[in-house]
Wavefront OBJ file of the C-alpha trace (Angstrom):
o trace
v 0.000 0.000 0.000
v 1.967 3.159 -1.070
v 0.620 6.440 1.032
v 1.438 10.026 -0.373
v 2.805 11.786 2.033
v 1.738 15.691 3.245
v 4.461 17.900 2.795
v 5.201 19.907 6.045
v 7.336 23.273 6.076
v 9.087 24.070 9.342
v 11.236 27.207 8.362
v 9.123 29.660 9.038
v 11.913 31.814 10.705
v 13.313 32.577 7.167
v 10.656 33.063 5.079
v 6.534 32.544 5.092
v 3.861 32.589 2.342
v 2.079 35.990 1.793
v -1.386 36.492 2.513
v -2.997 36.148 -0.900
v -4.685 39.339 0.493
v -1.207 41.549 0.795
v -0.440 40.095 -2.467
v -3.341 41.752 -3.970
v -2.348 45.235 -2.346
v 0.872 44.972 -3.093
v 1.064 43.814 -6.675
v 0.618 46.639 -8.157
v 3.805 48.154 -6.553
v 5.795 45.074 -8.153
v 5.494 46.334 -11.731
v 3.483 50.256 -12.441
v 3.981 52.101 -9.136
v 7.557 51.252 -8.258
v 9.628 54.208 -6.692
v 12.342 55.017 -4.654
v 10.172 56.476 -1.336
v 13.384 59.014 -1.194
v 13.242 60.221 -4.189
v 11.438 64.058 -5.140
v 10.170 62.659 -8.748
v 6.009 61.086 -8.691
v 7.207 57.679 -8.825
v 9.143 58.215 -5.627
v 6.283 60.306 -3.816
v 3.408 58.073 -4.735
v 5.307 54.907 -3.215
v 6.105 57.289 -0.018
v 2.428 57.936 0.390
v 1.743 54.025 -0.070
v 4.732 53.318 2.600
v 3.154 56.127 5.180
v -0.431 54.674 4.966
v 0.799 51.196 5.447
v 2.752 52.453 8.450
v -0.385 53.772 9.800
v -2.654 51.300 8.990
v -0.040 48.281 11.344
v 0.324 50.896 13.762
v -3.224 50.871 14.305
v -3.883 47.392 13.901
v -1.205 46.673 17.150
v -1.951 49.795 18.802
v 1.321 51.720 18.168
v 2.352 55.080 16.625
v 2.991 54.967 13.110
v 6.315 56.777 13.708
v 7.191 53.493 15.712
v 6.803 51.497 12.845
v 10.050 50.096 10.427
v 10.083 48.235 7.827
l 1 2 3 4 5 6 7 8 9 10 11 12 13 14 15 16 17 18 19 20 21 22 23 24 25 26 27 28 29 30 31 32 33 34 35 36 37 38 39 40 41 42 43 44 45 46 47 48 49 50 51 52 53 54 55 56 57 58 59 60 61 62 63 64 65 66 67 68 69 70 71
């Protein structure tokens, strides 16, 4: 009797699967809306405004300041 076994991952430390959810946010920041936050030129500013309101959007969620938060 041959069984097929369930594969189990236990390195979670290095590396985890994305939320299918964050991939959906985030996908579009992969290819059209790349920028170096830095930067003074659109592409630049538009990815600093995306990096602020995810600061202040897991800030909230753990009850923390956004200025607290590092990525």
């Amino acid at each position: 009797m041959t069984r097929k076994s369930k594969k189990i991952y236990f390195d979670y430390a290095a590396t985890t699967p994305v939320d299918p959810r964050v991939i959906r946010i985030m996908l579009p920041y992969f290819g059209k809306k790349f920028g170096n936050t830095m930067s003074l030129h659109n592409f630049g500013q538009d990815a600093k405004i995306a990096l602020e309101k995810s600061r202040e959007i897991v800030a909230d969620l753990i009850g923390a300041k956004a200025n607290e938060i590092i990525f």
